[in-house]
C-alpha beads as a LAMMPS data file, in Angstrom:
LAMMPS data file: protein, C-alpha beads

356 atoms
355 bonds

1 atom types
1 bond types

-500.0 500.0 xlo xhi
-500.0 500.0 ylo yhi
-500.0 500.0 zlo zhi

Masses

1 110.0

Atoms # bond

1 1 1 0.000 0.000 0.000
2 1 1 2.857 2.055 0.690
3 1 1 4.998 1.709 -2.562
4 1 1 1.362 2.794 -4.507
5 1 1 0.909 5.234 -2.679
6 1 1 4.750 6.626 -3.423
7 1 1 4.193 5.214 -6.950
8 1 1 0.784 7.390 -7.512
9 1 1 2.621 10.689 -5.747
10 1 1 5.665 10.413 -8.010
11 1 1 3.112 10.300 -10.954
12 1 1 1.161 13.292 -9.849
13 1 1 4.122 15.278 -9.341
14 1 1 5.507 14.101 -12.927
15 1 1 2.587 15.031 -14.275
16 1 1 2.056 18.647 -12.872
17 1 1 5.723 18.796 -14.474
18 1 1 4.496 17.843 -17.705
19 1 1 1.868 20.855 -17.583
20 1 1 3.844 22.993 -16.362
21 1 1 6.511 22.971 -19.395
22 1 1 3.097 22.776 -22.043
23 1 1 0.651 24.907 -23.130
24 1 1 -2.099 25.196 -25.514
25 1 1 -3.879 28.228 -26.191
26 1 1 -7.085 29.030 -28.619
27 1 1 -7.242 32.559 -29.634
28 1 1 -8.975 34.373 -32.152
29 1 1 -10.462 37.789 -33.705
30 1 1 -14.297 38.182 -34.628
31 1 1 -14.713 41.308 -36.801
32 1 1 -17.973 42.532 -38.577
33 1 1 -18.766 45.925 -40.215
34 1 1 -21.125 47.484 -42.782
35 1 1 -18.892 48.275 -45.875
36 1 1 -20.407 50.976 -48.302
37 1 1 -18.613 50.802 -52.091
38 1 1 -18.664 53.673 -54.587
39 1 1 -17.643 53.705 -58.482
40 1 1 -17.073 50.683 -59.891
41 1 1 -19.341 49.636 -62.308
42 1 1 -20.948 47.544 -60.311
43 1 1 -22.340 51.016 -58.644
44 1 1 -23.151 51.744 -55.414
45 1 1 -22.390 48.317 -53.136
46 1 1 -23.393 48.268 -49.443
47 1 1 -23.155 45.137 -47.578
48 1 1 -22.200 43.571 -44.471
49 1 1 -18.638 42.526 -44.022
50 1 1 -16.223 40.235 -42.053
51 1 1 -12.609 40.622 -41.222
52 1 1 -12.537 44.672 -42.062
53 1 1 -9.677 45.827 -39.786
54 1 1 -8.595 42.142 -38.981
55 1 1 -9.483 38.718 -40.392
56 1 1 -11.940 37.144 -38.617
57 1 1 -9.963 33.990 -37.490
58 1 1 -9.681 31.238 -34.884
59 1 1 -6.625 29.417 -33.930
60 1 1 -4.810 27.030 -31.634
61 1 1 -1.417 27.802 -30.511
62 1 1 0.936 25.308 -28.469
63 1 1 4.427 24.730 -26.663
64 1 1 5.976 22.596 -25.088
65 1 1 9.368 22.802 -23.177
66 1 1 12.070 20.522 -24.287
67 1 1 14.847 21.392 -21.559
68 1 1 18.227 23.152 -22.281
69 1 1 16.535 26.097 -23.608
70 1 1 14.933 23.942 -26.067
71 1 1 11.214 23.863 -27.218
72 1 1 8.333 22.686 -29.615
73 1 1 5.808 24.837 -30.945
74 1 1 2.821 24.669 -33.468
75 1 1 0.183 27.501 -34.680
76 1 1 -2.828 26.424 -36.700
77 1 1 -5.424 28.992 -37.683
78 1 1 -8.743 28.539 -39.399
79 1 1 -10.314 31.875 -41.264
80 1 1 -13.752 32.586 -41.364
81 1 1 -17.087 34.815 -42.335
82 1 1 -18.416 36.200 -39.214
83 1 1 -21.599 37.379 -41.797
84 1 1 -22.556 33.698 -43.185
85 1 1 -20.355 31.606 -40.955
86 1 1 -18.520 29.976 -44.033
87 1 1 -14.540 28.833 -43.725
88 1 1 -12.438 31.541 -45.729
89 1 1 -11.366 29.508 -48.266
90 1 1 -13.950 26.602 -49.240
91 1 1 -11.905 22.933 -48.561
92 1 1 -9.391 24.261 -46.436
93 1 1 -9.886 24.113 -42.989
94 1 1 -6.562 25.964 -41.415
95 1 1 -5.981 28.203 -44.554
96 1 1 -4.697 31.196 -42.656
97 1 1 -1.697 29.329 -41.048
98 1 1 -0.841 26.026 -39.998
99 1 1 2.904 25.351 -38.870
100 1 1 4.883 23.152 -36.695
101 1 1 8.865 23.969 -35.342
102 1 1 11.433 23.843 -33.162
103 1 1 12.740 27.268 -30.510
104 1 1 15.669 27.867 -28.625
105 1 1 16.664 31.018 -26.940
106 1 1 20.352 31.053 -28.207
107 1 1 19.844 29.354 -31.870
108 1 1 16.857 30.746 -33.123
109 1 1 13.546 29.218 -34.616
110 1 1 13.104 27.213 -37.255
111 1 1 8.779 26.595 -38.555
112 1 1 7.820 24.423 -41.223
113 1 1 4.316 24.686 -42.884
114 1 1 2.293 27.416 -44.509
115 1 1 3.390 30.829 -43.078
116 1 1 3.447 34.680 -43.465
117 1 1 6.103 35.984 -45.593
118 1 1 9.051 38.167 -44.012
119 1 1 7.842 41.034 -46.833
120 1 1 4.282 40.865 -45.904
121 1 1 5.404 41.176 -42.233
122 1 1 7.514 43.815 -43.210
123 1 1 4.109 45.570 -44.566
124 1 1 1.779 44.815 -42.199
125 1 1 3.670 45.105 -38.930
126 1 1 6.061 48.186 -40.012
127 1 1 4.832 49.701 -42.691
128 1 1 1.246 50.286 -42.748
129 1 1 -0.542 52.526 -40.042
130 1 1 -3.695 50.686 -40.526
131 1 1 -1.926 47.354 -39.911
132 1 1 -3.039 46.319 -43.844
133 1 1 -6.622 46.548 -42.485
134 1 1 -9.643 49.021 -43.246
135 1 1 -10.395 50.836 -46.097
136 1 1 -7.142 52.220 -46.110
137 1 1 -5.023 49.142 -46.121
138 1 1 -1.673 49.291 -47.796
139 1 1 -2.854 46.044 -49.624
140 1 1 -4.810 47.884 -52.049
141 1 1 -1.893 49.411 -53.913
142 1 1 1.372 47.093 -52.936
143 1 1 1.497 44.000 -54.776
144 1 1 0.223 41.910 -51.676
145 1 1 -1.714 39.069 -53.602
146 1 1 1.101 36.846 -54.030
147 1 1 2.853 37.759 -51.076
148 1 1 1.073 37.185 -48.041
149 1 1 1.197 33.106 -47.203
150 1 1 3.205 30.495 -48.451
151 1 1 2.278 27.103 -48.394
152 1 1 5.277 24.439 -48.083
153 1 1 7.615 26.986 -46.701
154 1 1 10.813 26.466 -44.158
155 1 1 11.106 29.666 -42.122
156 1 1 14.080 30.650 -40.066
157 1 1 14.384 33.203 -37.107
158 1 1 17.205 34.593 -35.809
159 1 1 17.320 35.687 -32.071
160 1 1 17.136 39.144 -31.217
161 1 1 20.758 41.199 -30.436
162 1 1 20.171 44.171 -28.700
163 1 1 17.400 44.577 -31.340
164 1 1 18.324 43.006 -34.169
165 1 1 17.214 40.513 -35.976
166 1 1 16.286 38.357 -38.972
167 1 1 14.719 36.023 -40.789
168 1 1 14.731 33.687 -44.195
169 1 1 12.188 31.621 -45.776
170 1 1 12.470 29.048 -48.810
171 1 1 9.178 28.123 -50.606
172 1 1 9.298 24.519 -52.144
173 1 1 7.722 24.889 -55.657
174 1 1 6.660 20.978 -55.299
175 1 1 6.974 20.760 -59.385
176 1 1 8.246 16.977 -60.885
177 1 1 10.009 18.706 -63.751
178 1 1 12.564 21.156 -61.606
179 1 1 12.530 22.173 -57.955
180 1 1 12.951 25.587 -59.118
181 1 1 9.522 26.161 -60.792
182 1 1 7.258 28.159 -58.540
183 1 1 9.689 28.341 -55.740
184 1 1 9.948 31.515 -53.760
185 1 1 13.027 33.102 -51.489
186 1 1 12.103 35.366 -48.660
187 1 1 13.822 37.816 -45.865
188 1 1 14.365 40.569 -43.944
189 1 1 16.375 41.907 -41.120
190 1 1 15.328 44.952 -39.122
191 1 1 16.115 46.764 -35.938
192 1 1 13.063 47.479 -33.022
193 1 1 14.554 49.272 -29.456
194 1 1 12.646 51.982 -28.057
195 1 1 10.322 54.302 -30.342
196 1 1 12.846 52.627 -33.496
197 1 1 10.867 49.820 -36.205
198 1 1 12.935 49.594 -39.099
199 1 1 12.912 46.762 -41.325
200 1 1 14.377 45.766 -44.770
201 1 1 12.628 42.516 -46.958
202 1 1 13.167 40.905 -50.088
203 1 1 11.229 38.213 -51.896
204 1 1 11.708 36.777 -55.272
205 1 1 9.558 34.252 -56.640
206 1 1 10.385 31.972 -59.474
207 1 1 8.037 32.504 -62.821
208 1 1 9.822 29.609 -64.743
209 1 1 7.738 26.464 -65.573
210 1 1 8.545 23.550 -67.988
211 1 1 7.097 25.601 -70.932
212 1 1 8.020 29.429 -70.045
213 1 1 10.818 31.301 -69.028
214 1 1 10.175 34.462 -67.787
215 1 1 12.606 34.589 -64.915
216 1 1 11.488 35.959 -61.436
217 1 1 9.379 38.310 -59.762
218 1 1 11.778 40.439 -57.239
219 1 1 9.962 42.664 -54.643
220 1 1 11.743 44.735 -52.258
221 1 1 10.481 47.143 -49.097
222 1 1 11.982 48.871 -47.154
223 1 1 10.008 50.395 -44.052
224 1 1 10.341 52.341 -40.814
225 1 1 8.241 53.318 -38.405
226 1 1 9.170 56.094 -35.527
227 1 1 7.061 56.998 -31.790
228 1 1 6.963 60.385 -31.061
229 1 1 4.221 59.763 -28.338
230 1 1 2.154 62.448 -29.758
231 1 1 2.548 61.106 -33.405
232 1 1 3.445 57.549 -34.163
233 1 1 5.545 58.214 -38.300
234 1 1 5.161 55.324 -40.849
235 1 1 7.296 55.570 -43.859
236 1 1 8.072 52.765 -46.861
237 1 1 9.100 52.410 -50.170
238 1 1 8.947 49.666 -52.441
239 1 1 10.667 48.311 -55.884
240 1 1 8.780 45.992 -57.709
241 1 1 10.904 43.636 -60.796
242 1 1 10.320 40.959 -63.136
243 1 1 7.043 39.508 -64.697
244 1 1 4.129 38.979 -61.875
245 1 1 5.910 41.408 -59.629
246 1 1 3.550 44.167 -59.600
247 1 1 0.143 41.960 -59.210
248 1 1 -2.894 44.189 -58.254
249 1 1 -4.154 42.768 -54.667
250 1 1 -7.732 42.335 -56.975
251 1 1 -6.347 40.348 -59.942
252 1 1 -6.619 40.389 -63.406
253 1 1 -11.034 41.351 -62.195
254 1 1 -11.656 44.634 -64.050
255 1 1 -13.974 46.395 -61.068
256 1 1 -14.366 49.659 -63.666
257 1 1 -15.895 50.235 -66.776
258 1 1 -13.088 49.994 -68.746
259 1 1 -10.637 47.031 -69.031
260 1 1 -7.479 47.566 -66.343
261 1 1 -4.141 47.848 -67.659
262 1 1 -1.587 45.227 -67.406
263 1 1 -0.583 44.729 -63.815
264 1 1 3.047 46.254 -64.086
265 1 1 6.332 44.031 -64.169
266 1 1 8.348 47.339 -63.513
267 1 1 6.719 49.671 -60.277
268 1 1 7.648 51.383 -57.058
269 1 1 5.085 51.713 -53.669
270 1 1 5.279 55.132 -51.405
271 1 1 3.520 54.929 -48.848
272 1 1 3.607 57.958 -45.853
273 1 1 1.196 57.959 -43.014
274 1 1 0.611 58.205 -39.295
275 1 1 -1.239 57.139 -36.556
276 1 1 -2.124 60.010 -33.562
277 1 1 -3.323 58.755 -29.997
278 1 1 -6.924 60.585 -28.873
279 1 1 -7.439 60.681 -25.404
280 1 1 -6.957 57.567 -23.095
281 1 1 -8.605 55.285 -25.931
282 1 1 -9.295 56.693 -29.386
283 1 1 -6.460 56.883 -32.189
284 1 1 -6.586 58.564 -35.734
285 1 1 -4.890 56.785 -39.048
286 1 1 -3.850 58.585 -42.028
287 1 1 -1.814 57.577 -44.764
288 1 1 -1.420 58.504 -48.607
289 1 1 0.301 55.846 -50.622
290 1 1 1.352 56.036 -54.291
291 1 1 2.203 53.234 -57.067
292 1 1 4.221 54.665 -59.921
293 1 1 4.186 52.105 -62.841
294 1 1 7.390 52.049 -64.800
295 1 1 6.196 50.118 -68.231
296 1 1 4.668 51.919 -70.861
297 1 1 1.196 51.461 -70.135
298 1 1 2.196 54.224 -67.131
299 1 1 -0.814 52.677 -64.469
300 1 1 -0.249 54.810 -61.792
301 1 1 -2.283 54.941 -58.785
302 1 1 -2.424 57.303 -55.526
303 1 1 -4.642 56.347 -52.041
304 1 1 -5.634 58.906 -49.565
305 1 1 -6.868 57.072 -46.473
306 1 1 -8.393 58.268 -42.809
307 1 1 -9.837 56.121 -40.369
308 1 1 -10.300 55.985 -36.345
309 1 1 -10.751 53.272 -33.994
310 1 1 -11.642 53.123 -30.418
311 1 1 -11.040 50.703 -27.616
312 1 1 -13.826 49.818 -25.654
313 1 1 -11.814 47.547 -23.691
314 1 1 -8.505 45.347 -24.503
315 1 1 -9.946 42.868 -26.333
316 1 1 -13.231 45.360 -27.839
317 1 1 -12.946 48.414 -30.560
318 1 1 -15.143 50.160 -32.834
319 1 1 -13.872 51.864 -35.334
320 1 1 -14.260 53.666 -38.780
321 1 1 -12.542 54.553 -41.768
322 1 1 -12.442 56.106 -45.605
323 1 1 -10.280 55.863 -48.520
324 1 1 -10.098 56.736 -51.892
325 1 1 -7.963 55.728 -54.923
326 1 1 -7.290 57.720 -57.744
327 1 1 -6.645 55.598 -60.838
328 1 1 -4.585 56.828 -63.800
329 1 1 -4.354 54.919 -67.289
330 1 1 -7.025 52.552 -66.974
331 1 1 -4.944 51.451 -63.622
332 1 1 -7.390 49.547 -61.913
333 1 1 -6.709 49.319 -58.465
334 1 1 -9.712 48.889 -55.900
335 1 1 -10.751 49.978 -52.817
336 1 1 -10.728 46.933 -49.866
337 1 1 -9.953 46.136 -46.471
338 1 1 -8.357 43.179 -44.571
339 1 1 -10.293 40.301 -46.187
340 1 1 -12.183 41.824 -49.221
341 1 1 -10.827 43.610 -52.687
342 1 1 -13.813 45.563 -53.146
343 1 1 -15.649 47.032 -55.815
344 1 1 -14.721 50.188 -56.380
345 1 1 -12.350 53.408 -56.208
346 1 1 -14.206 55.044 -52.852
347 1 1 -15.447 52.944 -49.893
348 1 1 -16.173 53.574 -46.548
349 1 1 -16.768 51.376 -43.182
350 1 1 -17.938 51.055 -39.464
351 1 1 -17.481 48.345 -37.384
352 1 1 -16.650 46.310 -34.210
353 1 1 -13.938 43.777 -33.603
354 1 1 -13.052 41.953 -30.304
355 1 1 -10.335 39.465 -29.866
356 1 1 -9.860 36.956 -27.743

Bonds

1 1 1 2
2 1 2 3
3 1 3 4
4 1 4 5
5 1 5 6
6 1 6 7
7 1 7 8
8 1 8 9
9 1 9 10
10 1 10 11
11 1 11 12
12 1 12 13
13 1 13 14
14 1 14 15
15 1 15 16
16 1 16 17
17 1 17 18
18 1 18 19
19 1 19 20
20 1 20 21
21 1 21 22
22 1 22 23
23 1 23 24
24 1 24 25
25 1 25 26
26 1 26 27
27 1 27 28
28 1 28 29
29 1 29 30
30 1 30 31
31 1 31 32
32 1 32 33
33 1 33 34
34 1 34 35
35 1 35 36
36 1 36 37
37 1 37 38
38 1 38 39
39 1 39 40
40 1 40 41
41 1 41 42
42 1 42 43
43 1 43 44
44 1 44 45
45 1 45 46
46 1 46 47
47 1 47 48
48 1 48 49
49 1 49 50
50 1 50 51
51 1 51 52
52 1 52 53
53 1 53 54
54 1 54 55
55 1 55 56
56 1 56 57
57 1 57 58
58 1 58 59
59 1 59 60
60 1 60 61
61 1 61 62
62 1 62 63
63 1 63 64
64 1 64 65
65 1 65 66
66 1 66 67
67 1 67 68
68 1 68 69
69 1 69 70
70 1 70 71
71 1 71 72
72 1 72 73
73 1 73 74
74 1 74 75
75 1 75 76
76 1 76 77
77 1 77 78
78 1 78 79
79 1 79 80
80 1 80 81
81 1 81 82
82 1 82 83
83 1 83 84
84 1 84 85
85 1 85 86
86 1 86 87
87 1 87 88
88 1 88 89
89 1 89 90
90 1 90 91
91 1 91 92
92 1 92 93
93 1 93 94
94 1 94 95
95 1 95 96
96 1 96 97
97 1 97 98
98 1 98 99
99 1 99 100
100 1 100 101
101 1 101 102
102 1 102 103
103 1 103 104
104 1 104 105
105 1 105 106
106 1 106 107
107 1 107 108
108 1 108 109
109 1 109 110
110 1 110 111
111 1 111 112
112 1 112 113
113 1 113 114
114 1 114 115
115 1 115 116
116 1 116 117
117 1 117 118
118 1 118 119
119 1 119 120
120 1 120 121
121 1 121 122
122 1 122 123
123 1 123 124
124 1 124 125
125 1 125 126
126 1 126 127
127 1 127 128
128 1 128 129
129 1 129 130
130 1 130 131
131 1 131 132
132 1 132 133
133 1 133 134
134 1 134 135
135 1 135 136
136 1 136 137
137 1 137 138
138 1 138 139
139 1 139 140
140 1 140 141
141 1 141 142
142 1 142 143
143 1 143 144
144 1 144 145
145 1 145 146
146 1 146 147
147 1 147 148
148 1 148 149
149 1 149 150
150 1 150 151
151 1 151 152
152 1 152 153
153 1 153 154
154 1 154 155
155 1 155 156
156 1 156 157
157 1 157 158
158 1 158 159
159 1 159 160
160 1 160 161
161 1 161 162
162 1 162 163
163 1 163 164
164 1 164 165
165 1 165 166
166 1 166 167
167 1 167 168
168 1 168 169
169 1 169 170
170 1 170 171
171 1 171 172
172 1 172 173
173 1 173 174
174 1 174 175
175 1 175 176
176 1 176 177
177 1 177 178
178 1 178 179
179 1 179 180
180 1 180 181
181 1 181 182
182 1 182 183
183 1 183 184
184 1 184 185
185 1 185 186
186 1 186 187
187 1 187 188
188 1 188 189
189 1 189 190
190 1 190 191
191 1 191 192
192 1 192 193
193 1 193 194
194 1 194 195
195 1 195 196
196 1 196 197
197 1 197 198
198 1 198 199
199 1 199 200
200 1 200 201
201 1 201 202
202 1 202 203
203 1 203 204
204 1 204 205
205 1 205 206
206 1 206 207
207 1 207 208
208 1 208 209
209 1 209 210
210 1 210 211
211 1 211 212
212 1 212 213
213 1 213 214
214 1 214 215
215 1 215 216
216 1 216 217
217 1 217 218
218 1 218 219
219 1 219 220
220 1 220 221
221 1 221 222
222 1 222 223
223 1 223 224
224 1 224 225
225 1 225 226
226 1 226 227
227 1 227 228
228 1 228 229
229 1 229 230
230 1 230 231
231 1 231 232
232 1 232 233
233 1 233 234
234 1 234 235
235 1 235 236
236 1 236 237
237 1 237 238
238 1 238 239
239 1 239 240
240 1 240 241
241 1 241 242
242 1 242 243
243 1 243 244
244 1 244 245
245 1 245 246
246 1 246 247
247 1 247 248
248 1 248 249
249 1 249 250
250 1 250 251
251 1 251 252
252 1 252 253
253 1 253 254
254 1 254 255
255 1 255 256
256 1 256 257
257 1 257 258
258 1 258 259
259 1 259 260
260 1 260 261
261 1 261 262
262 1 262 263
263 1 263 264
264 1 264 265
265 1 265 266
266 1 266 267
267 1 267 268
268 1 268 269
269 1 269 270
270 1 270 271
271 1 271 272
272 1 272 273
273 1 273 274
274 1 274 275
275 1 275 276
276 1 276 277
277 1 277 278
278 1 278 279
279 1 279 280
280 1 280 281
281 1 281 282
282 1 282 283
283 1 283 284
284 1 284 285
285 1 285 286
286 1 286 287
287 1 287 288
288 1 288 289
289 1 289 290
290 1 290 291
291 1 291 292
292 1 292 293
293 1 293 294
294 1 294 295
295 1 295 296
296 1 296 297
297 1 297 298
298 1 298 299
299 1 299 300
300 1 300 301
301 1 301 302
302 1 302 303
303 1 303 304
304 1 304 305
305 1 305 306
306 1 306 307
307 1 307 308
308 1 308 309
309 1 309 310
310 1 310 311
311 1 311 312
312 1 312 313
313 1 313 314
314 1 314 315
315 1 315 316
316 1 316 317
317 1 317 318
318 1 318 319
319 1 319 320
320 1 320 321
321 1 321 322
322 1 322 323
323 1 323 324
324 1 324 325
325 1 325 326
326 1 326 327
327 1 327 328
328 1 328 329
329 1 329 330
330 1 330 331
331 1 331 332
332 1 332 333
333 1 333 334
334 1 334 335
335 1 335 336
336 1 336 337
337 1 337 338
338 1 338 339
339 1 339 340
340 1 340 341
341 1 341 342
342 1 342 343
343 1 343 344
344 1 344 345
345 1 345 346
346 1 346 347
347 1 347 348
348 1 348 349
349 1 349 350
350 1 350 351
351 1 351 352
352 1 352 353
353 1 353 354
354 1 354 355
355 1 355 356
C-alpha cells in the first residue's frame, strides 16, 4: 500500500511537471462591419462585411518545453465569415496558417508549414498605419496578392541582439520537372529598441515552368516606423521587378468600366502615413500611398486614407474609416480592407472587432 501510494505521488508530481513545461492556447479575432462601395461599375455596393480591420480567425497555438533552452511549438489557424459563418477559403480548414517547429533562446527558430512571408510582415507590422486593415489598407496598392502566405515553406528566425534581428524563408515549388519552378526566397532583417521599427525585406519568386521562361518576380520594401508619443511616423518604399511582380491585390477582375491595364512588371510603392493617440482610448490613421508604374502602359495609382478606432476595452474596438484611390491609365486598383478587394475606387466602413 505504501509503494502505490509513493508510486501514484511520483506520478502526480511528474505530471504537474508535464503541464507545467506545455501549453495550448485558442485565440482568435471576430470582426464585422457594414462596408459601403462607390464607383465601380458595379455602382453603389453596401453590404455587411467580415474581417474589415482584422481577419476574422480562430486558432490554436501550443508549446511545449524541451529542456536546455529547447522547445516545440505549433500555430494552426482557421479563417472565417463572421456574416454567413462559411470557412475563408472553401476545402481548407486551417488556410490562414498552420505550422509546426522547433525554438531555442540562443539558436533561433526554425517553422515548417504554410506561413506569413518576411515582406508581408515587413508591410503589415512596419509599414502600414492601418496594420493592412480598413479601407485604407496598404494592400490595395502594394502587390500583396502573391505575397502574403506560403504554403510548403521552411522559415528561419534569428534571435534578437540588442534589437536586431532576422529572418529567411524558402518556398518549395513541389513541381516533378525542376525544384525551381514556382519556388519563392524570402527575408528581412530589421532593428526594433525603443520608439525605433525599421525593417528591410526581399522576396523573389520563381516565374519559370517547364514551358516558359520568364525569370522571377523580385519585390523589395523597405520600411520604418518612428514613436513620437504624440505622433506615431510610418514611412516605406517599395521596388517591384520581373514579370508577376507588380500583381494588383484584386487580380486580373476589371472592377471599372473599362478594361485595367496590365498589372506592371516594372513599379515602385510610397507609402507615408501616421497614426495620432486621442485621449486615453481613441487613435486617428492617415496615410497617402502612391504606385508609380514604370512600363509603358504608365498605371499609376495614388490612395488617400483616414480612419479611427476606439477601444472599448482590450480585447473590444469600434472603429471607422475612408479611402479613396485615384486611378490613372485605366490602372485599376480597388478599394478593400483586410479580407475583401472591393468594388470600387471610394469605400467607406464602421465596425466592431473583439479578440480573444
Amino acid at each position: 500500500m505504501k509503494k502505490t501510494l509513493i508510486t501514484l505521488a511520483v506520478l502526480a508530481a511528474a505530471t504537474g511537471v508535464a503541464q507545467a513545461q506545455s501549453s495550448v492556447v485558442i485565440y482568435g479575432t471576430v470582426d464585422a462591419g457594414f462596408v459601403s462601395e462607390r464607383g465601380g461599375k458595379a455602382g453603389s455596393v453596401n453590404k455587411l462585411d467580415s474581417g474589415v480591420a482584422s481577419a476574422s480567425r480562430i486558432g490554436f497555438k501550443g508549446t511545449e518545453d524541451l529542456g536546455s533552452g529547447l522547445s516545440a511549438l505549433f500555430v494552426l489557424e482557421a479563417g472565417f465569415g463572421v456574416d454567413n459563418g462559411k470557412q475563408a477559403k472553401e476545402g481548407s480548414l486551417f488556410n490562414r496558417q498552420s505550422y509546426i517547429g522547433l525554438s531555442s533562446k540562443t539558436a533561433g527558430t526554425l517553422t515548417l508549414g504554410q506561413q506569413y512571408t518576411p515582406w508581408y510582415n515587413t508591410l503589415s507590422k512596419v509599414a502600414d498605419p492601418f496594420a493592412v486593415g480598413y479601407a485604407g489598407s496598404a494592400k490595395n496598392l502594394f502587390p500583396s496578392k502573391a505575397l502574403t502566405r506560403t504554403s510548403n515553406t521552411v522559415l528561419y528566425t534569428s534571435p534578437n541582439f540588442n534589437g536586431f534581428d532576422a529572418d529567411v524563408a524558402y518556398t518549395f515549388g513541389e513541381q516533378a520537372d525542376s525544384n525551381k519552378y514556382g519556388s519563392q526566397i524570402g527575408a528581412s532583417a530589421g532593428y526594433s529598441n525603443g520608439p525605433l521599427n525599421a525593417r528591410l525585406a526581399y522576396n523573389t519568386t520563381s516565374n519559370e515552368t517547364a514551358n516558359n521562361n520568364q525569370g522571377s518576380a523580385r519585390n523589395w520594401l523597405a520600411a520604418a516606423n518612428y514613436d513620437f508619443t504624440v505622433v506615431k511616423a510610418y514611412a516605406a518604399y517599395g521596388v517591384n521587378k520581373g514579370a508577376n511582380s507588380g500583381i494588383r491585390n484584386n487580380g486580373d477582375v476589371n472592377a471599372f468600366n473599362y478594361i485595367s491595364a496590365a498589372t506592371g512588371d516594372d513599379s515602385t510603392n510610397l507609402l507615408i502615413g501616421a497614426t495620432v493617440p486621442v485621449g486615453p482610448a481613441g487613435t486617428v490613421m492617415a496615410s497617402y500611398i502612391k504606385t508609380n508604374d514604370k512600363t509603358r502602359a504608365n498605371a499609376d495609382a495614388d490612395q488617400w486614407a483616414l480612419g479611427y478606432s476606439y477601444a472599448l476595452s482590450k480585447r473590444t474596438s469600434t472603429y471607422a474609416s475612408y479611402a479613396k484611390i485615384k486611378n490613372k491609365n485605366f490602372a485599376g486598383y480597388t478599394v478593400g480592407n483586410n479580407s475583401e478587394v472591393g468594388s470600387g475606387d471610394k469605400a467607406f466602413n464602421v465596425g466592431v472587432r473583439h479578440s480573444f
